[in-house]
Every structure is written in structure tokens, then in C-alpha cells.
MIGUTOR-830913 format. One record per residue (C-alpha): residue in one letter; y, x, z. Coordinates in steps of 0.05 Angstrom, whole numbers, plus 5000, padded with zeros to 4 digits. Each point is the difference from the previous one (the first is absolute). Example, Ala and Ser with C-alpha at 12.3 -4.5 7.8 and 13.67 -1.06 7.14 Angstrom:
BEGIN
a491052465156
s506950274987
//
This chain:
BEGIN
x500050005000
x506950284979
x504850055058
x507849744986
x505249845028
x503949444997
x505450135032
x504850204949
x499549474948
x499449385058
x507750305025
x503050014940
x497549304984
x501849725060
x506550425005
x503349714947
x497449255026
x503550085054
x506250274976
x500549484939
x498249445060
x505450285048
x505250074947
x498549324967
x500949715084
x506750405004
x502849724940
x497849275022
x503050115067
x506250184973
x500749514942
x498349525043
x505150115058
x504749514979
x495449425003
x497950205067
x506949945021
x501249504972
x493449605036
x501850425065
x507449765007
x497549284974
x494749975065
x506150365040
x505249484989
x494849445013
x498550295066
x507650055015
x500249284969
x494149755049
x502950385051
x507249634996
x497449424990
x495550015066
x506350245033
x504949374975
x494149485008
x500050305079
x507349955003
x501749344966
x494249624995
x499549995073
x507849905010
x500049404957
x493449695033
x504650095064
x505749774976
x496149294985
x497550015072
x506450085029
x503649524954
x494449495017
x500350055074
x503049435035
x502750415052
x505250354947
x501749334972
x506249825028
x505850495042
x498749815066
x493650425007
x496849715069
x495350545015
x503850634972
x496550535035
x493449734964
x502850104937
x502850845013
x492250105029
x497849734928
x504750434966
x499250575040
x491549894994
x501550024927
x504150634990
x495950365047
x495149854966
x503450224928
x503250645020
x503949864926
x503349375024
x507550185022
x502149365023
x498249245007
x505449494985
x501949214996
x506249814987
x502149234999
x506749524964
x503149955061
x500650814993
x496350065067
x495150634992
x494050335041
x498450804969
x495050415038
x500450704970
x494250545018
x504750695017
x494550524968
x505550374950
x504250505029
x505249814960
x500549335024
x499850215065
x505350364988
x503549464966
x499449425060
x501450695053
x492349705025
x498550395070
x492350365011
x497349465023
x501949474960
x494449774943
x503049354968
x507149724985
x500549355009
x506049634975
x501949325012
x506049514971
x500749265032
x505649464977
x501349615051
x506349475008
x502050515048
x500350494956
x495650594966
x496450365044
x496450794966
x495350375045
x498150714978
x494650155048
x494550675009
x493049875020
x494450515023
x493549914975
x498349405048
x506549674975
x502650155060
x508150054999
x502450715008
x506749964969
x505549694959
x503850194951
x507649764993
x502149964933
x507149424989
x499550304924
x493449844991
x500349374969
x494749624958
x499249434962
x493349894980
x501149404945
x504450514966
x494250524998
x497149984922
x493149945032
x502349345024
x503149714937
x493650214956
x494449695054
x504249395004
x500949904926
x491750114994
x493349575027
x496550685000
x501250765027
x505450464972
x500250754998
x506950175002
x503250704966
x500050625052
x505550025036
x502550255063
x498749685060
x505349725038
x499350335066
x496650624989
x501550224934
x493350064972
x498349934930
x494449424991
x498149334975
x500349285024
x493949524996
x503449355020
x497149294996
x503549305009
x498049525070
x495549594984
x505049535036
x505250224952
x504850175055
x500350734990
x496850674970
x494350485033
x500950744978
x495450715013
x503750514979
x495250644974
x502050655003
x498850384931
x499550685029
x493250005009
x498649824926
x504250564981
x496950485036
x492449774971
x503050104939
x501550755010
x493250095028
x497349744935
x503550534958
x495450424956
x504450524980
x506550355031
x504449614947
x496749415002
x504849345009
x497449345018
x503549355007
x498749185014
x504949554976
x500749274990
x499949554935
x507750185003
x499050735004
x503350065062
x495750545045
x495749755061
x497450815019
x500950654962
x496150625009
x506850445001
x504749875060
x506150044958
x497749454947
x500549555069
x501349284998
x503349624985
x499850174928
x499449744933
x500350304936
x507549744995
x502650405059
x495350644998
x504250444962
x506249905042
x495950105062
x497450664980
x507950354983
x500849655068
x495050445039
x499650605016
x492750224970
x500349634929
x494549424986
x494350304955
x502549904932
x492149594990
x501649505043
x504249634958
x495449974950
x494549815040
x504749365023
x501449904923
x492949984985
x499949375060
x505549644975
x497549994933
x493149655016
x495750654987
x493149825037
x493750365000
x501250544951
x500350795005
x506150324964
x502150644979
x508350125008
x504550534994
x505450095046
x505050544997
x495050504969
x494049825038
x494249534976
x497349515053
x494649635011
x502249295025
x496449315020
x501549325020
x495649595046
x501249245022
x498649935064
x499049235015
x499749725073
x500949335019
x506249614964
x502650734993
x499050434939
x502450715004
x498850644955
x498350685016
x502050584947
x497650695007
x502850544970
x496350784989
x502850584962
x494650204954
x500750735021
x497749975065
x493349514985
x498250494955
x500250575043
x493549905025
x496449844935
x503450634963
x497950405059
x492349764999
x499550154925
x501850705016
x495350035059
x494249674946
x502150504952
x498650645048
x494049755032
x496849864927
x502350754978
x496150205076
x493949554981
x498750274934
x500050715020
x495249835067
x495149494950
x499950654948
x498650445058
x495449535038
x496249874933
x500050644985
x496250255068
x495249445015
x497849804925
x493150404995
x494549714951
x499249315006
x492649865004
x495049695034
x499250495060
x506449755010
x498449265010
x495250125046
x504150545042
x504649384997
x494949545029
x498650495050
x507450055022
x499749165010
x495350085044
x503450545046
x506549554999
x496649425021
x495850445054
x493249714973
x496450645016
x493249775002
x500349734924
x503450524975
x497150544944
x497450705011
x504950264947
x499150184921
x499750624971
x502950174936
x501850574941
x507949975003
x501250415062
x505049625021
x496749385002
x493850385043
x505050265045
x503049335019
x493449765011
x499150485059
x505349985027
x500249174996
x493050025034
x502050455055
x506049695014
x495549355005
x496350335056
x505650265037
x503849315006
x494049785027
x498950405053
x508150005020
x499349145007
x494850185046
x504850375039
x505749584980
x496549465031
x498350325066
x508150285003
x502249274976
x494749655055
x502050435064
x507449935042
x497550395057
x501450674996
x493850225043
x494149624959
x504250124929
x499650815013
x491249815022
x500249594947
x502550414946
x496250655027
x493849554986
x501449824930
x502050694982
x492750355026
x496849444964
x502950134939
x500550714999
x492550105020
x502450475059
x495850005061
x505449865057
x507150025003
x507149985032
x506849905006
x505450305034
x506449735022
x505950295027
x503149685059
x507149905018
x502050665041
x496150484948
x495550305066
x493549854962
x495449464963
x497949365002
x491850014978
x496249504969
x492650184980
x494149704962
x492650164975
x497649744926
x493049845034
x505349535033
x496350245073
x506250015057
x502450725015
x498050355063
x502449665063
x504450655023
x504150054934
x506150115014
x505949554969
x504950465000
x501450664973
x505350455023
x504450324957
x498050775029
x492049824996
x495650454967
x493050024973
x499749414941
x506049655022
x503750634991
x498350074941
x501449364980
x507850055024
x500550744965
x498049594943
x505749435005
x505150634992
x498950024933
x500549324975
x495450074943
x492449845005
x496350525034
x492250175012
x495950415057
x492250145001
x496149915065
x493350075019
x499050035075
x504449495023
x496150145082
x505450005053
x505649644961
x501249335026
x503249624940
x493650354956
x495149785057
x502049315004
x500949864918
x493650384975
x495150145057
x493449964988
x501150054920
x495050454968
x501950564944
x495350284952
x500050764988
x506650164965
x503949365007
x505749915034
x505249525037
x506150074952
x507049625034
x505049744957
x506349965038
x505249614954
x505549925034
x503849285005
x507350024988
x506149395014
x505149754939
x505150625035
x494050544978
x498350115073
x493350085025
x498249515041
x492550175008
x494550194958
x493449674979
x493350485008
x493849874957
x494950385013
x495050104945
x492150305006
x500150484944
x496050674964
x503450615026
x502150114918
x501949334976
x507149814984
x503149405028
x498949404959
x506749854950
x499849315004
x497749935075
x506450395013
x505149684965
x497149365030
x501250285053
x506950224999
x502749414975
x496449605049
x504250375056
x506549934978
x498049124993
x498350225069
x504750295024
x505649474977
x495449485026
x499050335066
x508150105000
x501849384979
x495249655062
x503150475049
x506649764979
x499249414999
x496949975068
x506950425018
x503349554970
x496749385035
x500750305061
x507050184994
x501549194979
x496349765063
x503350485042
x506749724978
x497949295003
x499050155071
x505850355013
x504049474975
x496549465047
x500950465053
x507350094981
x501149205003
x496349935065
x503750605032
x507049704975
x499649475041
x496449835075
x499549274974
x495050224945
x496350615042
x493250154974
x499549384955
x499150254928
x494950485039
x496849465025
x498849474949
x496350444950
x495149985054
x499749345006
x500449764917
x494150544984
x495649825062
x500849274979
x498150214921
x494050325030
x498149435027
x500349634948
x496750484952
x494250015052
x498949225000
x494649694958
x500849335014
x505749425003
x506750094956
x500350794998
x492150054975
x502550254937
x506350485027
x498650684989
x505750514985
x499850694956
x501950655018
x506549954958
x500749275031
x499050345074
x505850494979
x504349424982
x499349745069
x501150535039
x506450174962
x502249265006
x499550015072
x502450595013
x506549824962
x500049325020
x507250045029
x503550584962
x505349444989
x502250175060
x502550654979
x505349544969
x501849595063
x505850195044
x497850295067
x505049685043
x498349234967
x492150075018
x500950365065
x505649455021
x499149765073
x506649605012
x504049514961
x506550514995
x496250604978
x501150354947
x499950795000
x502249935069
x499949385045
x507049674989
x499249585069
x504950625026
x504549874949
x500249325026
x500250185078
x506750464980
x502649404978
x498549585063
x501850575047
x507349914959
x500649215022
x498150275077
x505350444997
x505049594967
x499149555054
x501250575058
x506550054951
x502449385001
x498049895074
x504950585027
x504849764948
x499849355034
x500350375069
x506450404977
x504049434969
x499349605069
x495149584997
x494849695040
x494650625013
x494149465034
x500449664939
x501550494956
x493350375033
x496149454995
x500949874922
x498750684988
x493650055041
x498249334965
x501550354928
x496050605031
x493849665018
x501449574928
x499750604960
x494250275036
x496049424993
x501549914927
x498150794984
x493349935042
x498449294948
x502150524940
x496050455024
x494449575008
x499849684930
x500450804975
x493250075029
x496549364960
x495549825046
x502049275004
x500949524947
x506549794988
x501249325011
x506449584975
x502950015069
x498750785005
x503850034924
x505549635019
x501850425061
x498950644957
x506149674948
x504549925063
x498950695030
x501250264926
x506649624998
x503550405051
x504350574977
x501350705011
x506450424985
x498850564948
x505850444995
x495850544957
x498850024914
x492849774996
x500150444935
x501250675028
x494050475009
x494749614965
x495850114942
x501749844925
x495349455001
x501449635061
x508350094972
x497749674943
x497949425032
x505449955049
x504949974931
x496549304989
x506149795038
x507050285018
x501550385056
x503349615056
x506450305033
x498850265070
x498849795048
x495649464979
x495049485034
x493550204991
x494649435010
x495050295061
x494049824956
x501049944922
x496649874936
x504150524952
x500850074926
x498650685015
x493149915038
x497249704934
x496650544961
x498549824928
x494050264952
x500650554963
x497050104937
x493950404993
x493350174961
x495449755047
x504449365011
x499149864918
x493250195005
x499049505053
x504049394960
x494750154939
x493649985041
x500549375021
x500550005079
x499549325035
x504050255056
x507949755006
x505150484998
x505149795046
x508250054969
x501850565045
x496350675016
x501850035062
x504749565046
x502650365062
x504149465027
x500249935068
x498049325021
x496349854937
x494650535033
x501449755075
x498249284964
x493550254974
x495049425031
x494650395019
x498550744999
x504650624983
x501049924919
x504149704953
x497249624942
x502850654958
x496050355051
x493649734992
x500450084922
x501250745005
x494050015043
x496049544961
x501550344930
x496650665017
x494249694967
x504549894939
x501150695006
x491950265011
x498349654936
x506050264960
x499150735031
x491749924986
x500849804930
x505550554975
x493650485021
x496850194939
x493149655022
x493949954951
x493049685005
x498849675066
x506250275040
x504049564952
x497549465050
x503850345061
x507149624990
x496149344999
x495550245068
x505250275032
x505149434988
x496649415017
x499150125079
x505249485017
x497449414953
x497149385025
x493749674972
x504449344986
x505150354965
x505050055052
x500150755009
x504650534973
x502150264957
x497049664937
x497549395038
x493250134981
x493049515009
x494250335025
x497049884924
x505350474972
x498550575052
x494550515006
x495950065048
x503050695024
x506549765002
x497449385047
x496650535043
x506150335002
x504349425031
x494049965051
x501350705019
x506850035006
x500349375044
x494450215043
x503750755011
x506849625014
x497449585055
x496350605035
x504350534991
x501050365068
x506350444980
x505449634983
x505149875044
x502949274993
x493949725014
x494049945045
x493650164963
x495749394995
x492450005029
x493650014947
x499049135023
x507449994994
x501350274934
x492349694959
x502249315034
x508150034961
x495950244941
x495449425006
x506349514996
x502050364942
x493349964971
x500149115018
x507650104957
x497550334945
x503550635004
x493750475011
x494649914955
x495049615039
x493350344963
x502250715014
x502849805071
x492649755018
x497450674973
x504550375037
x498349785063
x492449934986
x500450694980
x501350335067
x505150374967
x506149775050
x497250265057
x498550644974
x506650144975
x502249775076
x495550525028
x502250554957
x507849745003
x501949465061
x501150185064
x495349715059
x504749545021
x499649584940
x491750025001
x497649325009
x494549554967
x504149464953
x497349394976
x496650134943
x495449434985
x506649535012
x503950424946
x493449974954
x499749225007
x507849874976
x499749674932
x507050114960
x504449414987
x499649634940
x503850434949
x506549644971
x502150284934
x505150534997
x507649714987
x501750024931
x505450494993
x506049824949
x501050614941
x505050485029
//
């Protein structure tokens, strides 16, 4: 058979393919670029066009539908509105609802007039001189036979009155308004012209509709500055300009801020020599192309030297029809398209020359050794090893050469699954290293084996040691090898120095104790001998980390075996990343649980109201999972967790309360009604000990001007003993400890009536903040009269914005976020009815959950730790739903997360070490949790395990003190049914 090659003749032929095909692509591409711009801008401009329209239908459809509403409603039907407050709630639902709404109007013949205007524009706060806390204007005009009576009014966001504004020149008519003269003359809705509004200036539209009694108009007025701004989102292209206009061609939104309405295409070119940056010389035309009824169709323009792409869109909604025109220069769409054909262009000229050159190294004679090398090379991708041919042989060399090497290669995948398998099967470090020593003296054929492993402080070597007869090694091998030892182990570390595989002959192995306890008792034949193969085992860095010691029965003479070597060899460095990667990541795992515990240890140790607890409830939650995993029979038959699930758990529990973290020390640790960073009681008692000595004052004063001292005396004792009395009642309600009653309020109002005499600025020395909120109202001159208890402006501490906050909005929290952060005043917290906290109070507490589930899921989590938000955030939910803080049934927790909220409860109510209050006994604490179990706040299945379990008494052995040893009432607690389950409230969309 004559040998060829093919090489040559199959590269040119498929050389010049592929360049003929590359170059016929390229000129395609680029002959083609205009229709693709054409379809691309086409598809662009509809999605602008969909865009807008979605956009107007949200903006006006929904304005007009209201507009109907509020021109049906019988309430709006005549002037005299009887329950006026009704209707600003409706508006103020409404605009609150449509951040876009700027104001809600009706206007009536008699000219009387009721506006409610939401204050979200800077500028028109500017424009009414609106303080900080005012959210609505609300302006008001009444005829009367009395006379005309205007109220200009500021609301906060309860519509609560917080100011006035007085204005004699701000007069308004609203029958003289053009919104009023166009509803009036029309049975439907009318969109009126932008314009700018009356009292703040802004430039927007009126939807206006007539009463349905016919006695006057209803108006929304819709800013158009959020349209605008959509509209420069949408732009494609630097230069891009986009409009809307009506059927008149006067502009609703524009894309560029100084082609702002109003404008048509009558006034546009005496509004741009009127500013200061000229209007794009396009936008004319596009309003041109408007006026003159252009719809649907893509145009090419010149203007002023520069060709344009430009389109007009209708854009229909409701009894409105508007038009959007876009316009594009040409030059900067086809940026992109003249830049890919250059790109094609190169990377066909770099194709051609790697095809030639690929063609031109792997095109041998095609033949049909080839097809069955081929066959041979499916089977070794789709690891069918068993089926898989013995090889061909052939005449090309080439061909027989492949064939080898195809065949050998077949054989040593095969044997690195094996190990791939074993490395892929094994996390722990300890049986991965016996694991993989096994494997390798299998397949290597070598009679025993080891492997060395350096440990942390270099002072010697970890040793790990097995036989291929698979007997155990001696009983007195030793497991660790110094790094100064000699005989065989020496040799072995000499042998690491090098980095390269080494070798060592040995025949008498008597009196060594790694030789002894690998080899004993193995018999040699005359001339052979025990030949070691110490490859050493190196990390990603090139360090050796160990080394892996084969040790091979041998001739004297014979080499070492090629292929039994290179095995070899590249078996140790799978090893050794294996063996790295393990140890890492058992570094790494104990590094994360070390830090999980430090943090729990962090949040118990920041507070003595919290000692020990996220210590303590892991304990509990995984004893109670044992548990369950152990039972075989009733509801948890079937409950059985995985190691990855069991890591889950104890990472959930242990982080159970890292919200915490977030909560402010002084707020959970808070003993008394006044406190705050300190106790403010003293603040108070300063204030008393002024009255007492006011009244020594005005005693002597009394003495001195010659009056009667008995009876001066005795009012001033009297005042004495008053003012005493009164402090020891403050003092009293400061400590919480009984409910106030309507009787105890009232005398807390008269006591906070009295007054003091401050002769010092109350804004000197004090923090930016706390000057802030003191500026919520002038300064008084001095001296002033200071109420001797008093609910301040400046106690009132508002939200501030933050991630976590937004975060918390978009999760979906059932918990109600009170108005106010925090509320210091001072007998709003001596009114609290029971306890120490504040309503403001109790949400920061409560919303460390909020914060655990936030924290838990920013952790990048995978597998079954992305389970540890939900388990660790559902320990204060009740089975019926009434829980916190997603108000979640029993059916939409897990089990660990209901084990949880056993736990926690069952730590709270015997914790020993916290000091504000007593520590409850074991009968105490099983028989509260048996209430909670009749109320459907414990899960009643896992409660009955929990006590049948033993498991409560021997966390009380290991944790309670003696004193709270005693034998509850378990068969009573088992025996308590749960109350029939109501369904949870529906809640209203937020």
C-alpha cells in the first residue's frame, strides 16, 4: 500500500472554502447593514412607542376613571360638603397612592372651591414657603352672605394642621380657570393644554370632569415631569430627541429640558432665541412631522447638514389621542453596525489563517483507520470503557501512532475516575488521604504504601500507612514522623528536598519501625528488592506539602515501570490539591463556625438581658431535631435531616438573633419609663427640686415684705410636702410596675401642667442633631415657662432612610412600623400602660428579626444553608398566624424553624442570668408553654415530643440551677388539645 499524505491538497481545498465563505458573509453583513437598521430602529421606536403608551394609559386612563368617580359622588354634588374631612382622606388615599397626582380639585358656580395639593416638588414647596413637616396644601374658598371666606392651610401626613399660610394676593376664581369652562361646556372628561399651575408653578395637565349634578367641575391636576423624564431614559443615542404632543401639536413631554412645555410648533422658534442653550434645531421638525398627520412611518430628513432618522407614533388612550415622534441622527445608529463589520472583517482575515493552519496540521489520510480511531474516541468521551475497542493498527504512521496513543489514553482516564471518584466521594480529610493511599497501591501494583503530611508548625509529619494485602499495619506504628528522624523516614524527608521524584533500594528493612510495620513478614526472592518511590505532593503555591511513598517489590536490575510512574506522578499532584483543598475547607469551616459563635457570644455579652441565650438555644433546637430524627413513629416517623441539613441548623440557631447587632443597647436594656442613655427621672427631680426652692423663695419673700410668717410657713410646708408627693407619684410611674389607670393619667397631666422658670438657651451645648430638632420651633426669649413634664417637637425622632429599611419595605414584613422612630416625650413614656416601652420601643425590639432574615440572606448561602434565613427567622411565629414578623401558619413553616420558637421560649422562661427578672422553675416554665401550646402559638406535635423526649430536663441538669429543679406536670401539658384554629385575618395589599 502506497503511503500519502493528504494534508496538502485537503488545505488548499478547504482554504479557499473558507475564505470565499467568509468573504461572501462580510460582504452580506455589510450590504446588508442598512436593512438591519432599518428593522432595528423600526423594533426600537415600537418599544419606545409601547413604552409611552403604557406610561400615558397609567397616567390618564386612571385620572379620567377618577375623575368619573369623583364627579359621580354625591358627596361633591353640591358646595356645602357635609362631611369634608371624608372627602381630603379620599383625595389624599388617591394621590398617595399615585405618587404622579399633584393635586385633587372641585370647584363649584357659586365660585366656592376645595384643592388638596400633595407638596412632593421642591419647587412647590418653595413656591407656597411649605415648612418640613407639612405634606399637603389644602386650600379652601367659601361664599357666604357674610362674605368670602379663603383658607390656605398645611397638613402633615395624617392631615393634621401644622401651619398656614397668609397670602391677601392670592386670589382665585375657579369658574375663570380654563379647566372649568371646557368641563362645563362637555358631558365627558377634558385634558386641558400644560400650563402652570396656579399655586406652585409647575408645568402639567388638567383632567377635569363636570358634577354629575351639574353644579360645578372636579379637576386632578398631573404633573408632566415624570413623563419627561421616562422619555430621556428611553433615549437610544446621545442626540436622540423625543417628543409627545397632541392632535394640535402642542407638546405634553419632551426628551430635552429646553424643548419644555408648553410648546407648539408655532412658538418653538421664539422660545429657543429666548433661552439660553438653543432648542435642537430637530425638534421643530419632529413637531412639523405631528402637525402634519404623519403616523406610523420611518423618515429620513436632513437638517442643517445632518441626515436623521425620524418616526411618528399615535399613541391612543381613552378619549385622548396623542403622538410620539422620535428623532435619531443616522450617524450615531450606525456607529455600532460600521464598527461590527470591521470587527467581522478581522476575525474572518484571523479565521482563515487558523482554518489553513488548523487544516494544514490535523488533515492526515483520510481512511478507514481513521473511522474506527473515531469510534474509539466516542467511546472514551462518553466513558463507555467496557465496550470500547482494543485499537487498529495501520500503514500511515500517523494514523498507527494515534491509535496508541488513543488506546492508552483510554486506560489512563480510566484509572484517574477511579480515583476521581474516591477524591470526589470523600470530605474528610483523614479517610480521603486512607482512601486515596488505597486506590493508588491498587492501581499501581505496589505492595504497601504512604503518605506524608506536613503539619502546621513544620516540626515533623503527619503518617498515614497501608498494606496492598489490605492486612492492618503493626499495632506500634507510629503516626507521626519527626522532621530530624532517620532510618526510612529520613530518607524519605531528604527526598522531599528535591521536589522531583526520587527512588532508594532496601533490603533489610529489621529494626526500622515505619519498614516493620508496612512490610513485615513479606518474603524476597534472591536478588529482588523493596524499591520506594517517594513522589513528592506539592500545593497550587509549588510548596511541598507532603509526599506520597510507593513502595514497589522489584529485580535488583529492572527499571521502574514508565507508565506505572507517570501514573503515579500525576496521581499526586490530584492528590495533593485534593488533600489541600479538604484541609481548607475544613479551615475554612472551622474558621465560619468560630465566627458564628463569636458573634452570638458578642450579642449575648452586649447585653445582661440576653446573657447566654444564643449559646443556649442551639442546644436546645439541635437536641429537639435529634429527637425527632430518632422517632419512628407518630408525625416525625419520616423526619430525618442530612449532614448539609444538620449544618443548616446549627448555623440557624446559632445566628438566630444577630438582628440584634442592629438594635440599640440602651432601648433593649431599658428598665424605666424615662430612660434613655441615662435615666432622665434626674432630669426630672432637678426640675422639682427648682419648685421646692422657689417656694423657700417666695416664703422669705413673703417674710421680708411683712407678711404673716404662720401662714406664710404653713403654705410653703403645704407646697413642700405637695411637691414631694407629686415627685414620689412621678417617680413611681418611671418604674412601670403598675398599670396606669385613667385616674393615675389624669394626675400625671396636672403635675405636668406646672411650670418651671428657664432662664438658660436650651440650644447651647448640644449636639447637631438634637439642634436640629429643637429648630422645629423658634426659640423663646428668656426667661421662659417651661412645662415640668412635656411632650416636645424635639423629643420626636423621625426615620431615617436606610438600606436595610428598603430592604425591609420589599420583603414584605407583617409587622407595623409606627410614624416616629423614636418618641422621647416625657409623659407620653410616663403614660406607657404597662411595662417600660413605648410602642416605637417595642418595634425596634421586635424588628431584630426583620433584621436576622435580611442579615441571613445577604450571606452568600448555597445548598441547604439557603434554608437558614427561613429557620432562623421564624422563632417568633405563631401556628395561627399571629406571630411575627411575616405572620406565618404552622403549614408555611418548617419544622426547624417551629423547633426553634420552642427553644427560644423554653430558654427565655428559664434563664437564670438576667437581671429584670426571676428565673421561672422547670413546672413553671412547661406549664406557660402548655397555654401557649392550648393558643396555638407552639406547635402542639413538636411540644408533645419535646417533653416526651426527656430532653427538658436534661438541658435543666446541664444548665438550671437547683433551685428551679422540680417535677412539672407533664401528663397535664401532654393532654391540652389546641383551640380550634380561626383563619388568619386577611391582610389589605400595602
Amino acid at each position: 500500500m502506497v503511503k500519502r499524505r493528504l494534508d496538502t491538497h485537503l488545505a488548499l481545498v478547504f482554504g479557499v472554502t473558507v475564505t470565499v465563505a467568509l468573504a461572501g458573509i462580510v460582504f452580506f453583513v455589510n450590504s446588508r447593514a442598512a436593512s438591519i437598521l432599518h428593522d432595528a430602529t423600526g423594533i426600537l421606536f415600537a418599544r419606545m412607542a409601547g413604552e409611552s403608551r403604557s406610561h400615558i394609559d397609567k397616567s390618564f386612563n386612571t385620572l379620567d376613571m377618577l375623575t368619573r368617580v369623583f364627579a359621580n359622588e354625591p358627596e361633591l354634588a353640591a358646595p356645602q360638603i357635609v362631611d369634608r374631612r371624608a372627602v381630603i382622606e379620599r383625595f389624599r388615599v388617591v394621590m398617595d397612592t399615585m405618587p404622579y397626582t399633584s393635586a385633587i380639585y372641585v370647584g363649584y358656580d357659586n365660585g366656592d372651591f376645595l384643592l388638596l395639593r400633595h407638596l412632593t416638588s421642591e419647587d412647590a414647596r418653595r413656591s407656597l414657603m411649605a415648612g418640613d413637616d407639612a405634606a399637603y396644601f389644602l386650600q379652601t374658598i367659601e361664599h357666604r352672605p357674610a362674605g368670602t371666606k379663603t383658607t390656605l392651610s398645611f397638613l402633615d401626613g395624617a392631615l393634621r394642621l401644622v401651619g398656614s399660610l397668609d397670602r391677601p394676593d392670592f386670589t382665585f376664581d375657579p369658574r375663570r380657570r380654563g379647566w372649568y369652562d371646557e368641563a362645563m361646556a362637555r358631558d365627558g372628561p377634558v385634558l386641558t393644554a400644560p400650563y402652570r399651575f396656579f399655586a406652585t408653578a409647575e408645568i402639567g395637565v388638567t383632567i377635569a370632569h363636570r358634577l354629575a349634578s351639574g353644579r360645578g367641575v372636579v379637576g386632578i391636576d398631573l404633573s408632566l415631569a415624570d413623563l419627561s423624564q421616562e422619555l430621556r431614559r428611553m433615549k437610544s443615542t446621545p442626540s436622540t430627541e423625543i417628543l409627545i404632543a397632541d392632535e394640535d401639536g402642542t407638546v405634553i413631554a419632551a426628551s430635552n429640558p429646553h424643548a419644555a412645555l408648553p410648546s407648539s410648533a408655532r412658538n418653538l422658534a421664539n422660545r429657543s432665541r429666548a433661552n439660553s442653550v438653543p432648542i435642537p434645531a430637530i425638534v421643530p421638525a419632529l413637531l412639523a412631522a405631528v402637525r402634519s398627520g404623519a403616523r406610523e412611518e420611518t423618515a429620513t430628513i436632513v437638517e442643517r447638514g445632518r441626515d436623521w432618522m425620524m418616526h411618528v407614533e399615535p399613541l391612543d388612550s381613552g378619549p385622548w389621542t396623542f403622538a410620539m415622534a422620535v428623532a435619531m441622527p443616522h450617524d450615531e445608529v450606525m456607529v455600532g453596525v460600521r464598527s461590527l463589520v470591521a470587527t467581522l472583517g478581522w476575525i474572518s482575515l484571523g479565521l482563515i489563517l487558523l482554518v489553513i493552519v488548523a487544516i494544514r496540521l490535523t488533515a492526515r489520510a483520510v481512511s478507514l483507520p481513521l473511522m474506527a480511531i473515531a469510534r474509539e474516541a466516542e467511546a472514551i468521551q462518553s466513558f463507555s470503557f467496557k465496550d470500547a475497542p482494543d485499537g487498529v493498527h495501520s500503514s500511515v504512521a500517523e494514523i498507527d501512532t494515534l491509535s496508541r496513543a488513543i488506546r492508552n489514553a483510554r486506560l489512563t482516564i480510566q484509572r484517574f475516575i477511579e480515583i476521581g471518584r474516591t477524591l470526589a466521594a470523600e470530605r474528610d480529610p483523614d479517610r480521603l488521604v486512607d482512601r486515596l493511599l488505597q486506590e493508588t497501591i491498587s492501581i499501581t501494583g505496589a505492595e504497601a504504601g504512604l503518605i506524608l503530611l506536613g503539619e502546621d508548625d513544620g516540626k515533623g509529619y503527619a503518617l498515614v500507612m497501608r498494606r496492598a494485602d489490605g492486612r492492618p499495619v503493626s499495632g506500634h506504628a507510629p503516626n507521626r514522623l519527626a522532621a530530624d528522624a532517620g532510618g526510612m523516614g529520613g530518607r524519605i524527608i531528604h527526598a522531599l528536598g528535591r521536589k522531583t521524584v526520587s527512588h532508594f533500594d532496601a533490603v533489610d528493612l529489621v529494626g526500622d519501625p515505619i519498614g516493620q510495620a508496612l512490610i513485615g513478614g513479606l518474603k524476597l526472592t534472591l536478588g529482588q528488592v523493596l524499591r520506594h518511590s517517594v513522589i513528592p505532593l506539592l500545593d497550587r503555591g509549588d510548596a511541598v506539602i507532603g509526599a506520597l511513598v510507593l513502595i514497589v517489590r522489584v529485580d535488583q536490575d529492572d527499571k521502574i515501570s514508565d507508565d506505572h510512574l507517570d501514573l503515579a506522578r500525576a496521581l499526586s499532584g490530584n492528590a495533593a490539591v485534593a488533600i489541600e483543598t479538604t484541609l481548607a475547607l475544613r479551615s475554612r469551616k472551622a474558621l465560619l463556625d468560630a465566627v458564628i459563635r463569636m458573634m452570638a457570644q458578642a450579642i449575648d455579652a452586649k447585653s445582661p438581658y440576653t446573657n447566654g441565650h444564643c449559646q443556649r438555644v442551639p442546644v436546645l433546637t439541635q437536641a429537639l431535631a435529634r429527637a425527632a430524627c430518632d422517632t419512628r413513629e407518630g408525625p416525625f416517623a419520616d423526619f430525618d435531616l442530612t449532614p448539609e441539613e444538620w449544618e443548616a441548623v446549627d448555623v440557624a440557631s446559632w445566628l438566630h438573633d444577630c438582628g440584634k447587632l442592629t438594635t440599640a443597647e440602651y432601648v433593649i436594656d431599658k428598665a424605666t419609663k424615662l430612660e434613655t442613655i441615662t435615666d432622665r427621672i434626674h432630669e426630672v427631680r432637678m426640675r422639682f427640686e427648682l419648685l421646692k426652692a422657689r417656694a423657700e423663695t417666695d416664703y422669705w419673700k413673703g417674710v421680708a415684705g411683712g407678711g404673716d410668717e404662720p401662714a406664710l410657713r404653713a403654705a410653703r410646708d403645704a407646697a413642700l410636702q405637695r411637691i414631694d408627693d407629686d415627685f414620689a407619684f412621678v417617680a413611681e410611674c418611671n418604674l412601670g410596675g403598675e398599670a396606669m389607670e385613667p385616674e393615675r393619667l389624669a394626675r400625671l397631666k396636672r403635675i405636668a401642667a406646672q411650670t418651671w422658670t428657664r432662664t438658660l438657651s436650651d440650644r447651647a451645648g448640644i449636639s447637631a442633631s438634637e439642634r436640629r430638632r429643637r429648630e422645629r420651633v423658634a426659640e423663646a426669649p428668656l426667661p421662659v415657662e417651661e412645662p415640668l413634664l412635656a411632650d416636645a417637637p424635639h423629643h420626636i425622632i423621625h426615620h431615617f432612610r436606610n438600606h436595610l429599611d428598603e430592604m425591609e419595605a420589599a420583603e414584605g414584613f407583617t409587622l407595623v412600623r409606627p410614624a416616629n422612630r423614636l418618641n422621647l416625650g416625657e409623659v407620653y413614656n410616663l403614660s406607657i400602660a404597662r411595662g417600660t416601652l413605648t410602642a416605637e420601643e417595642r418595634y425596634e425590639i421586635n424588628r431584630h428579626i426583620t433584621r436576622t432574615i435580611l442579615m441571613l440572606e445577604a450571606l452568600p448561602l448555597s445548598g441547604a444553608l439557603t434554608r437558614v434565613p427561613e429557620y432562623a427567622g421564624g422563632h417568633h411565629e405563631h401556628m395561627d398566624g399571629t406571630g411575627y414578623p411575616r405572620s406565618l401558619t404552622r403549614d408555611q413553616m418548617s419544622p426547624i424553624a417551629r423547633m426553634m420558637a420552642i427553644a427560644d421560649v423554653f430558654e427565655a422562661l428559664t434563664a437564670a442570668d438576667r437581671p429584670y427578672k426571676r428565673a421561672k422553675s422547670l413546672s413553671e416554665a412547661i406549664r406557660i408553654m402548655g397555654f401557649m401550646k392550648r393558643d396555638n402559638h407552639l406547635d402542639p406535635d413538636l411540644m408533645d415530643l419535646f417533653l416526651t423526649s426527656g430532653l427538658w430536663r436534661d438541658y435543666a441538669e446541664r444548665y438550671l440551677d437547683r433551685g428551679q429543679m422540680d417535677e412539672p406536670d407533664v401528663a397535664a401539658v401532654l393532654a391540652i388539645r389546641p383551640k380550634e384554629q380561626e383563619p388568619p385575618p386577611v391582610r389589605a395589599a400595602e
